[in-house]
mmCIF file of the N, C-alpha and C atoms, coordinates in Angstrom:
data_MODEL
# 
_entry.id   MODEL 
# 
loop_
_atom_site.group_PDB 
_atom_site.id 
_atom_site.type_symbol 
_atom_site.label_atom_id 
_atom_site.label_alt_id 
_atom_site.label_comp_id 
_atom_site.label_asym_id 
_atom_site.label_entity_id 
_atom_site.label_seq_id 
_atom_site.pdbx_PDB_ins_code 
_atom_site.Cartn_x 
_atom_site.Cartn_y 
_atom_site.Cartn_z 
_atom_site.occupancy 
_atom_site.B_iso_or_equiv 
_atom_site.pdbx_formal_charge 
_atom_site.auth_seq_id 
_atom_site.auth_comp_id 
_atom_site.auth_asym_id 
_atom_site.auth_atom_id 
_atom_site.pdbx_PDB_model_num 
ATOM 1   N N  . UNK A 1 1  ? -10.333 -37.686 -185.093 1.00 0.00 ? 1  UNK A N  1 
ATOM 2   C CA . UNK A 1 1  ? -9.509  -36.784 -184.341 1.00 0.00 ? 1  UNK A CA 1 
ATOM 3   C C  . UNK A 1 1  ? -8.642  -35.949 -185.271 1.00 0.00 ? 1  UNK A C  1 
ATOM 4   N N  . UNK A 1 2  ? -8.376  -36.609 -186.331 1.00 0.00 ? 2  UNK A N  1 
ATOM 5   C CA . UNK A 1 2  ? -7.049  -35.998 -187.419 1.00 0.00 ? 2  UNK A CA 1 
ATOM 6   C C  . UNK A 1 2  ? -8.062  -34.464 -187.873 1.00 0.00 ? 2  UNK A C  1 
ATOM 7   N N  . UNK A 1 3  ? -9.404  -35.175 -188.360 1.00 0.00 ? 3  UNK A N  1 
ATOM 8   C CA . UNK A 1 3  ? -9.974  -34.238 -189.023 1.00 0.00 ? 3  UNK A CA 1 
ATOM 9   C C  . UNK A 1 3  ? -10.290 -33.228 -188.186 1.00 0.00 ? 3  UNK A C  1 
ATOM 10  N N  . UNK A 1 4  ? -10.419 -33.301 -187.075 1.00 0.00 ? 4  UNK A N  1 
ATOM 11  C CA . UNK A 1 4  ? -10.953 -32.293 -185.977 1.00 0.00 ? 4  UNK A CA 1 
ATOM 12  C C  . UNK A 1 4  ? -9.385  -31.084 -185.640 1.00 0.00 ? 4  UNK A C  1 
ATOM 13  N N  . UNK A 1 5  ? -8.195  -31.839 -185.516 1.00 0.00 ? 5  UNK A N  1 
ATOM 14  C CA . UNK A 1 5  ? -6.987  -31.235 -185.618 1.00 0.00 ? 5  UNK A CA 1 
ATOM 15  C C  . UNK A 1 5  ? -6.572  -30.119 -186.600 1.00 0.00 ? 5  UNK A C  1 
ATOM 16  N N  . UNK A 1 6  ? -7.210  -30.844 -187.902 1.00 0.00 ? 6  UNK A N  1 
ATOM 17  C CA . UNK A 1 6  ? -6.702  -30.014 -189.229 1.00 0.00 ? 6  UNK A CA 1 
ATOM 18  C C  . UNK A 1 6  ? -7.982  -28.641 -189.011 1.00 0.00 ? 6  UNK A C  1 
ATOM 19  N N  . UNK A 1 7  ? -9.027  -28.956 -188.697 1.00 0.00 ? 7  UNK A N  1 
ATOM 20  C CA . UNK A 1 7  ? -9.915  -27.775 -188.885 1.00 0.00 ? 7  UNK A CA 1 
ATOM 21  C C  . UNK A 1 7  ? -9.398  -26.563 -188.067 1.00 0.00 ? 7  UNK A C  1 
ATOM 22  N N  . UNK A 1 8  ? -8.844  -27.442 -186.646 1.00 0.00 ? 8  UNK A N  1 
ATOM 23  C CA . UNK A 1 8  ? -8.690  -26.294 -185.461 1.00 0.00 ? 8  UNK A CA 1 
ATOM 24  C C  . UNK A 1 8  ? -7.385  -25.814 -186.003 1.00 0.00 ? 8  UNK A C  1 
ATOM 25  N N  . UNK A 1 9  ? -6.467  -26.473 -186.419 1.00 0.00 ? 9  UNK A N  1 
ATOM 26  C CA . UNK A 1 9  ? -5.715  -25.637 -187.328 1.00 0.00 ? 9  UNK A CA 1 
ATOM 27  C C  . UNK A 1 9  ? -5.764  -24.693 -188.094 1.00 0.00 ? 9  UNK A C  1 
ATOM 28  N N  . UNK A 1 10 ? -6.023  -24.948 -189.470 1.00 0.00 ? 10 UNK A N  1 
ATOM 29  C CA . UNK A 1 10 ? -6.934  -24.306 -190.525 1.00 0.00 ? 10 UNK A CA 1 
ATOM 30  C C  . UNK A 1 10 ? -7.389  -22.613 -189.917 1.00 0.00 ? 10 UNK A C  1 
ATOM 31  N N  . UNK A 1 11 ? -9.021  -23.300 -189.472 1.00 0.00 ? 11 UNK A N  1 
ATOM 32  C CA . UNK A 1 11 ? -9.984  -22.091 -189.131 1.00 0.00 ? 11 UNK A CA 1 
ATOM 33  C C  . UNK A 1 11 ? -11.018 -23.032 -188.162 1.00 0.00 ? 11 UNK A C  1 
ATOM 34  N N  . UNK A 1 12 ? -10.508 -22.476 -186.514 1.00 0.00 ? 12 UNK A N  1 
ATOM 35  C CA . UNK A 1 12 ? -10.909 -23.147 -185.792 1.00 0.00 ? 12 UNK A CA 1 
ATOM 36  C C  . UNK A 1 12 ? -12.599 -22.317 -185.406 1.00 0.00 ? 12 UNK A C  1 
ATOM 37  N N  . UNK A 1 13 ? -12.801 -21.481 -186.233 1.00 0.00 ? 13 UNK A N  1 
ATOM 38  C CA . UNK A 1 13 ? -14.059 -20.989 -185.958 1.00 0.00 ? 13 UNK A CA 1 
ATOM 39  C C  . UNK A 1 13 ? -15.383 -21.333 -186.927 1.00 0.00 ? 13 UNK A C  1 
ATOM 40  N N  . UNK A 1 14 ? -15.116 -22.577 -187.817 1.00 0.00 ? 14 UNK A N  1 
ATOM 41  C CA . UNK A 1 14 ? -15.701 -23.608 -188.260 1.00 0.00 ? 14 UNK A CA 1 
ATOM 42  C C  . UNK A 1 14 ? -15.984 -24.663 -187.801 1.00 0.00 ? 14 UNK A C  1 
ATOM 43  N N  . UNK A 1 15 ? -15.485 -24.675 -186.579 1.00 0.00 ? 15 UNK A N  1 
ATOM 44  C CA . UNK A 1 15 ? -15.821 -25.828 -185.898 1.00 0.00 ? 15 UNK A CA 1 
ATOM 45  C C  . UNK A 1 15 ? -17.129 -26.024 -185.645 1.00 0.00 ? 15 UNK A C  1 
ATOM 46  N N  . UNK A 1 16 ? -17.965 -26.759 -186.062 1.00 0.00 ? 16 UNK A N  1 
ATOM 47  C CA . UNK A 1 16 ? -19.212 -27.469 -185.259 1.00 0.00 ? 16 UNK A CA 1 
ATOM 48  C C  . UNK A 1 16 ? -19.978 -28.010 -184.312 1.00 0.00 ? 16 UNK A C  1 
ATOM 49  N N  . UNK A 1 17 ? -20.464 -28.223 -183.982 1.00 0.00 ? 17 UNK A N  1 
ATOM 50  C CA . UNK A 1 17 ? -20.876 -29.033 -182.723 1.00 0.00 ? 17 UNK A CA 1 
ATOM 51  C C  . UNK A 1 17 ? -21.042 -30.467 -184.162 1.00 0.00 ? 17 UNK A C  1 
ATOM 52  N N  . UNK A 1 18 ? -20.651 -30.947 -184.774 1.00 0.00 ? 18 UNK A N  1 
ATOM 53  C CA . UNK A 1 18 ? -20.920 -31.900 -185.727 1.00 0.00 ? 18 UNK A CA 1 
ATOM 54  C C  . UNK A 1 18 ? -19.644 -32.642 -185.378 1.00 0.00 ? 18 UNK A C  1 
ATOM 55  N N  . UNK A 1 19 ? -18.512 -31.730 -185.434 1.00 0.00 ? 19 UNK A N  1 
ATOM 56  C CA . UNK A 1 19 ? -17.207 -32.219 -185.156 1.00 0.00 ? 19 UNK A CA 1 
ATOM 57  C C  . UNK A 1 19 ? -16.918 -33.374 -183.715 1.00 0.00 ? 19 UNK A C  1 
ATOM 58  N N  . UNK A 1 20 ? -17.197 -32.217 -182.508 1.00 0.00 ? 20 UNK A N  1 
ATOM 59  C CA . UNK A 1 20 ? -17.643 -32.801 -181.618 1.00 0.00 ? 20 UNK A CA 1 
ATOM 60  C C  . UNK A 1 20 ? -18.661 -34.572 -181.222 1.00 0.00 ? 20 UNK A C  1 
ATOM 61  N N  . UNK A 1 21 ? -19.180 -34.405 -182.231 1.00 0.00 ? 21 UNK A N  1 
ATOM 62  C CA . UNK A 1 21 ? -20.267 -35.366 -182.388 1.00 0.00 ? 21 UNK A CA 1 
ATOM 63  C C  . UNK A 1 21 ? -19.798 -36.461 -182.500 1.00 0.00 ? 21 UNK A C  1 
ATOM 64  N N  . UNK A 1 22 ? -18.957 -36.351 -184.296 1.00 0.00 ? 22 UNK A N  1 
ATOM 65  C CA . UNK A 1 22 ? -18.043 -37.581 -184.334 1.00 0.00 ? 22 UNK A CA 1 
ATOM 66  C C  . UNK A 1 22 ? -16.864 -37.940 -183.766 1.00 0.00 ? 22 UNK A C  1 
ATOM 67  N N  . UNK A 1 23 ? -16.409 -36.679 -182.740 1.00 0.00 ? 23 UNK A N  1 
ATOM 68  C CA . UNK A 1 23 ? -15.342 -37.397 -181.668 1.00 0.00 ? 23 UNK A CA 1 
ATOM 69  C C  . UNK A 1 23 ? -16.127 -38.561 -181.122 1.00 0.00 ? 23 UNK A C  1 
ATOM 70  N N  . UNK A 1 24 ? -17.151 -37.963 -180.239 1.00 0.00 ? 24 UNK A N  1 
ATOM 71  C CA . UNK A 1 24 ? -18.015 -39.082 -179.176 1.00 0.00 ? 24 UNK A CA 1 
ATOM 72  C C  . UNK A 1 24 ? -18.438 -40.053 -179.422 1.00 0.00 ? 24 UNK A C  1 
ATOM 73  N N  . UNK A 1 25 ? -18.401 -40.260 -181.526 1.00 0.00 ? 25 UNK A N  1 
ATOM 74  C CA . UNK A 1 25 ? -18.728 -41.557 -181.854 1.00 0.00 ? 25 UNK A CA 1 
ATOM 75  C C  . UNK A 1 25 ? -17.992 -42.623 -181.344 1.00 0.00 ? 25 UNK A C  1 
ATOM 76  N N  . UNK A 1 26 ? -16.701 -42.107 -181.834 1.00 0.00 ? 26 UNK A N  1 
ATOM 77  C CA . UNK A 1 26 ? -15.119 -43.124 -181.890 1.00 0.00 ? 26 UNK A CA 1 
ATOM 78  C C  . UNK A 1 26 ? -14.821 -43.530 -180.457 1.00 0.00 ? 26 UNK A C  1 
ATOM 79  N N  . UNK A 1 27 ? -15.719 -42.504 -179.576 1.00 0.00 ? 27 UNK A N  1 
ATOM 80  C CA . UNK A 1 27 ? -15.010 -43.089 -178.048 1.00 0.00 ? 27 UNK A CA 1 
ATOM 81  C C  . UNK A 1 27 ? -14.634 -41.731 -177.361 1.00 0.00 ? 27 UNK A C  1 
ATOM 82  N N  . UNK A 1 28 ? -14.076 -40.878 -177.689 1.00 0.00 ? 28 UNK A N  1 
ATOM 83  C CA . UNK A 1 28 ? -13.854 -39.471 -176.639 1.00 0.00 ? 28 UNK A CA 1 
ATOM 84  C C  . UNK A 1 28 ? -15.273 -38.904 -176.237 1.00 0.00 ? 28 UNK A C  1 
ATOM 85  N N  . UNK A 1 29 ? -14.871 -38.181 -174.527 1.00 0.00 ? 29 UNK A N  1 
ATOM 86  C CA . UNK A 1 29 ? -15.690 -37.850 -173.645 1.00 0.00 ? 29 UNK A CA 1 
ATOM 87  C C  . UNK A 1 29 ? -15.094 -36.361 -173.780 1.00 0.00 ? 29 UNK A C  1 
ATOM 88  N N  . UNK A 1 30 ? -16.012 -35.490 -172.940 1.00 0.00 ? 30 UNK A N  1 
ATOM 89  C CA . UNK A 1 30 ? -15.540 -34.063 -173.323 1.00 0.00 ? 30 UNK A CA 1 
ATOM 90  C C  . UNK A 1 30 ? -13.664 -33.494 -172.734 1.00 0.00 ? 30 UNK A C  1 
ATOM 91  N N  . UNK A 1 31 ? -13.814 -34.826 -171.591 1.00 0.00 ? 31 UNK A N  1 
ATOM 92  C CA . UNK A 1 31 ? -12.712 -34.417 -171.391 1.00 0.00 ? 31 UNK A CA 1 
ATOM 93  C C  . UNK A 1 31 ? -11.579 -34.904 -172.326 1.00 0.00 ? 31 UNK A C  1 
ATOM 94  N N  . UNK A 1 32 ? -11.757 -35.572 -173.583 1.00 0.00 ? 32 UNK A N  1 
ATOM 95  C CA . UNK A 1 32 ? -10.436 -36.509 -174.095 1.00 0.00 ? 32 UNK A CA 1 
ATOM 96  C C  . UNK A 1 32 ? -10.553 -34.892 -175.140 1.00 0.00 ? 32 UNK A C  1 
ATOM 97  N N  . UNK A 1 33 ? -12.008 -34.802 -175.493 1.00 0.00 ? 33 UNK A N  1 
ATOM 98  C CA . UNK A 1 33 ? -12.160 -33.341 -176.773 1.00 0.00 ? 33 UNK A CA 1 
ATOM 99  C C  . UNK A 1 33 ? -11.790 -32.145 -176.325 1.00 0.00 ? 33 UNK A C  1 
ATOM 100 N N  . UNK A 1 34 ? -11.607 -31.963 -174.655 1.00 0.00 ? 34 UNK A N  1 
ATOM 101 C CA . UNK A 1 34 ? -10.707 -30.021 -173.859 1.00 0.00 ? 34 UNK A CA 1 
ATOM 102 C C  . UNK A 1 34 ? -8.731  -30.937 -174.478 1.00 0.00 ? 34 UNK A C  1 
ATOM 103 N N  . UNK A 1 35 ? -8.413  -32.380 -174.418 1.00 0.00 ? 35 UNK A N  1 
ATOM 104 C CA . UNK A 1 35 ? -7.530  -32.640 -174.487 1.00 0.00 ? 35 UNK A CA 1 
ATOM 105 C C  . UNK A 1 35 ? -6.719  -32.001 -175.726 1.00 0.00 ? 35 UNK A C  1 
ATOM 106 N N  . UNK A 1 36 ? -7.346  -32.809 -176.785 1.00 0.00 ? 36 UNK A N  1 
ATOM 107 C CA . UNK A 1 36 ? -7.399  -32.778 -178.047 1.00 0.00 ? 36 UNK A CA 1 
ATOM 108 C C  . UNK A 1 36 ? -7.275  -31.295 -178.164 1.00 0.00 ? 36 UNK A C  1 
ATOM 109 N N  . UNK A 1 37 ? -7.756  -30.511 -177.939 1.00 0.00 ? 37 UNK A N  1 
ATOM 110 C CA . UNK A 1 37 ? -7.993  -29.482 -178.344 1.00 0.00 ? 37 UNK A CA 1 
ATOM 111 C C  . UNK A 1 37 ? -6.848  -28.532 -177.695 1.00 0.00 ? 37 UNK A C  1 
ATOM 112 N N  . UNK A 1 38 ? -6.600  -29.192 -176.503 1.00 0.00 ? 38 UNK A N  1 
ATOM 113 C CA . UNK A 1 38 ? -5.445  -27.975 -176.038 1.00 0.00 ? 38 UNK A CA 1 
ATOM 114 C C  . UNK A 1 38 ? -4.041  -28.465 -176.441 1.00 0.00 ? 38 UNK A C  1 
ATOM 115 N N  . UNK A 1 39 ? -3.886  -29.722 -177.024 1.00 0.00 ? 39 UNK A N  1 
ATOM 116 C CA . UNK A 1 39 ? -2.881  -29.777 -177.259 1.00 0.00 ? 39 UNK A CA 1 
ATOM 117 C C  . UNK A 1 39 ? -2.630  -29.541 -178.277 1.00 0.00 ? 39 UNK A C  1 
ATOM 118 N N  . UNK A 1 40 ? -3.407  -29.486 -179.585 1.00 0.00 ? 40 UNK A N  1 
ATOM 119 C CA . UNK A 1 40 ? -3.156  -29.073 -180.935 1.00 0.00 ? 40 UNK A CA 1 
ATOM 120 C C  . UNK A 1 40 ? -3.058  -27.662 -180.663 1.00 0.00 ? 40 UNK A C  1 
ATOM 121 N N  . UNK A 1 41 ? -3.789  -27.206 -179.710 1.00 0.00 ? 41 UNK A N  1 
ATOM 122 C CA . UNK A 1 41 ? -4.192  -25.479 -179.654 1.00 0.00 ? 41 UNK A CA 1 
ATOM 123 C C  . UNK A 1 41 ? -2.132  -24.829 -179.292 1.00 0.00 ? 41 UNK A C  1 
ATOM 124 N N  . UNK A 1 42 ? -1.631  -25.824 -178.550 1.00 0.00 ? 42 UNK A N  1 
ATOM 125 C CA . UNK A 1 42 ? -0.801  -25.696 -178.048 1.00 0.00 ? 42 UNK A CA 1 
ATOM 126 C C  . UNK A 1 42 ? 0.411   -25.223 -178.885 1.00 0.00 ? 42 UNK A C  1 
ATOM 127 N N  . UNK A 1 43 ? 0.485   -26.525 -179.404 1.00 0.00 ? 43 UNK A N  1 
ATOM 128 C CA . UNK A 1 43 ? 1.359   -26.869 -180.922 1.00 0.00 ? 43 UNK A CA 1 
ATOM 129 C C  . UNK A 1 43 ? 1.107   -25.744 -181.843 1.00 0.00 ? 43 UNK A C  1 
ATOM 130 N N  . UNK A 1 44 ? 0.090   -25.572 -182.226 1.00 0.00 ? 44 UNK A N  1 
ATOM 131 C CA . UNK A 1 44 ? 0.083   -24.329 -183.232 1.00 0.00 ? 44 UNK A CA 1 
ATOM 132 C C  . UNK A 1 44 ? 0.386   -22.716 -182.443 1.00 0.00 ? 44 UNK A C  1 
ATOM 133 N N  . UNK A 1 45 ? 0.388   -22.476 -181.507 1.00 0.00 ? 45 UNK A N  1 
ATOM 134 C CA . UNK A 1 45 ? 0.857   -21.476 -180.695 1.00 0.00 ? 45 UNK A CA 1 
ATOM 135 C C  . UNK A 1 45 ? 2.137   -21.340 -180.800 1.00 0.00 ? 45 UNK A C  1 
ATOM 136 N N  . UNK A 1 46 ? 3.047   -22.727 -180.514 1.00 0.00 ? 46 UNK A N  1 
ATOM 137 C CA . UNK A 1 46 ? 4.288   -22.820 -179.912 1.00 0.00 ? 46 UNK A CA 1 
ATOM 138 C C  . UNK A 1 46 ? 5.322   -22.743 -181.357 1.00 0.00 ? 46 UNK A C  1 
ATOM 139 N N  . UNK A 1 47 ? 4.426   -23.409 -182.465 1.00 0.00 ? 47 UNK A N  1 
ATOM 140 C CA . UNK A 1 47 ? 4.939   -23.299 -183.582 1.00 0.00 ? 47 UNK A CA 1 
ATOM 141 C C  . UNK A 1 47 ? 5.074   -21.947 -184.282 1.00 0.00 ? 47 UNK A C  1 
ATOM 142 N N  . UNK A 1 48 ? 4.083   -21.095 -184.250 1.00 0.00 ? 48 UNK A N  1 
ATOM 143 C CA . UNK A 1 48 ? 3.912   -19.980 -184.733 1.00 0.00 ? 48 UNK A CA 1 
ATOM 144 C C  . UNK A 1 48 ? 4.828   -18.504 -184.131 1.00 0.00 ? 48 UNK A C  1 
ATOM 145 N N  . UNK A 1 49 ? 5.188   -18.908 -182.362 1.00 0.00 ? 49 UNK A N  1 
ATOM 146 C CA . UNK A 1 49 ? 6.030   -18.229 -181.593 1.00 0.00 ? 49 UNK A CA 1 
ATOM 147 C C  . UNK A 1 49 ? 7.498   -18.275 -182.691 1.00 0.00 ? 49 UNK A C  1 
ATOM 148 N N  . UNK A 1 50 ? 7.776   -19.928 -182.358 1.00 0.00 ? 50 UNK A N  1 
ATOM 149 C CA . UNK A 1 50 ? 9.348   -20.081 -183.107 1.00 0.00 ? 50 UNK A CA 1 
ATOM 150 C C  . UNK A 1 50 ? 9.465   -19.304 -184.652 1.00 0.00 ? 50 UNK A C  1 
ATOM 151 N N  . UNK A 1 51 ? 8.714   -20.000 -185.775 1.00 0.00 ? 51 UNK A N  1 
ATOM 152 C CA . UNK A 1 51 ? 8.268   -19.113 -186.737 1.00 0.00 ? 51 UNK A CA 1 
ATOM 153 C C  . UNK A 1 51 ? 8.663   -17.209 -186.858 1.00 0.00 ? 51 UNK A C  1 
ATOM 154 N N  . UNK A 1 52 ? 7.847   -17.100 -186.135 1.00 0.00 ? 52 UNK A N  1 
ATOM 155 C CA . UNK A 1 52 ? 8.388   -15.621 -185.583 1.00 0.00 ? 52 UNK A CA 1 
ATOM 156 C C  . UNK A 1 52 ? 9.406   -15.270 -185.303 1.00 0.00 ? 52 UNK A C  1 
ATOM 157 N N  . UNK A 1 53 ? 9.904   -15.888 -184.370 1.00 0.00 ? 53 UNK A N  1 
ATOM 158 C CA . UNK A 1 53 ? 11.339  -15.385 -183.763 1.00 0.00 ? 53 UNK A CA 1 
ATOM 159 C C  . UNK A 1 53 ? 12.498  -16.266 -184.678 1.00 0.00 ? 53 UNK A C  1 
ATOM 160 N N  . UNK A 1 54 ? 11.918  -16.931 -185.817 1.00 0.00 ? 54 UNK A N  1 
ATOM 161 C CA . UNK A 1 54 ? 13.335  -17.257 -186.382 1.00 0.00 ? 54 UNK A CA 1 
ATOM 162 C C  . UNK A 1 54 ? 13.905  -18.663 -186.277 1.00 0.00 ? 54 UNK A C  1 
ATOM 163 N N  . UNK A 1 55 ? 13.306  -19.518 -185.315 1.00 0.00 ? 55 UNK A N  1 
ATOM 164 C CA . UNK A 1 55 ? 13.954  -20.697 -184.633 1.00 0.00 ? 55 UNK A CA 1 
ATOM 165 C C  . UNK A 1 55 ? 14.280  -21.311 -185.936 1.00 0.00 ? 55 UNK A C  1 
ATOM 166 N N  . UNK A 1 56 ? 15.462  -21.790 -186.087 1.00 0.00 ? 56 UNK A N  1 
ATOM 167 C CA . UNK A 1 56 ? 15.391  -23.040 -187.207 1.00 0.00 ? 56 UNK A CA 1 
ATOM 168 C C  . UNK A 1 56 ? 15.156  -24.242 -186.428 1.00 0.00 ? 56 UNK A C  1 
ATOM 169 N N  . UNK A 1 57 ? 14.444  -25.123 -188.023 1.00 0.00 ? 57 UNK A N  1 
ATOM 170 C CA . UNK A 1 57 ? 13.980  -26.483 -187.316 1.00 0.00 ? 57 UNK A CA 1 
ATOM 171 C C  . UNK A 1 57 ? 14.773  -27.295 -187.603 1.00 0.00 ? 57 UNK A C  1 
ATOM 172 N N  . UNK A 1 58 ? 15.057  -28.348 -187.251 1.00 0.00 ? 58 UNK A N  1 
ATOM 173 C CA . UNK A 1 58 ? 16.099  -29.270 -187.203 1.00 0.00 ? 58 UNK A CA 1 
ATOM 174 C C  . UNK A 1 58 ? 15.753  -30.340 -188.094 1.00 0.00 ? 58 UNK A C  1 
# 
């Protein structure tokens, strides 16, 4: 999952269907991988907003 996080971070248009693969090894179903994915997707959105506008982090 970590490694799947850092890519969609990174450059999420490297992603694989390989990636995917070894989620489903460990145990996630597509719905745990829309999870995974929207919540990192989230985080890096929400981070990048504050960033922008200045927020200091605590």
């Amino acid at each position: 999952m970590c490694d799947f996080v850092v890519q969609l971070t990174k450059d999420a248009t490297k992603i694989t269907p390989k990636y995917h693969e070894k989620l489903r090894e460990v145990g996630f179903d597509d719905t745990g991988i829309l999870q995974i994915t929207l919540i990192a997707s989230w985080f890096n959105y929400i981070n990048r907003v504050a960033d922008a506008l200045g927020v200091a982090k605590s």
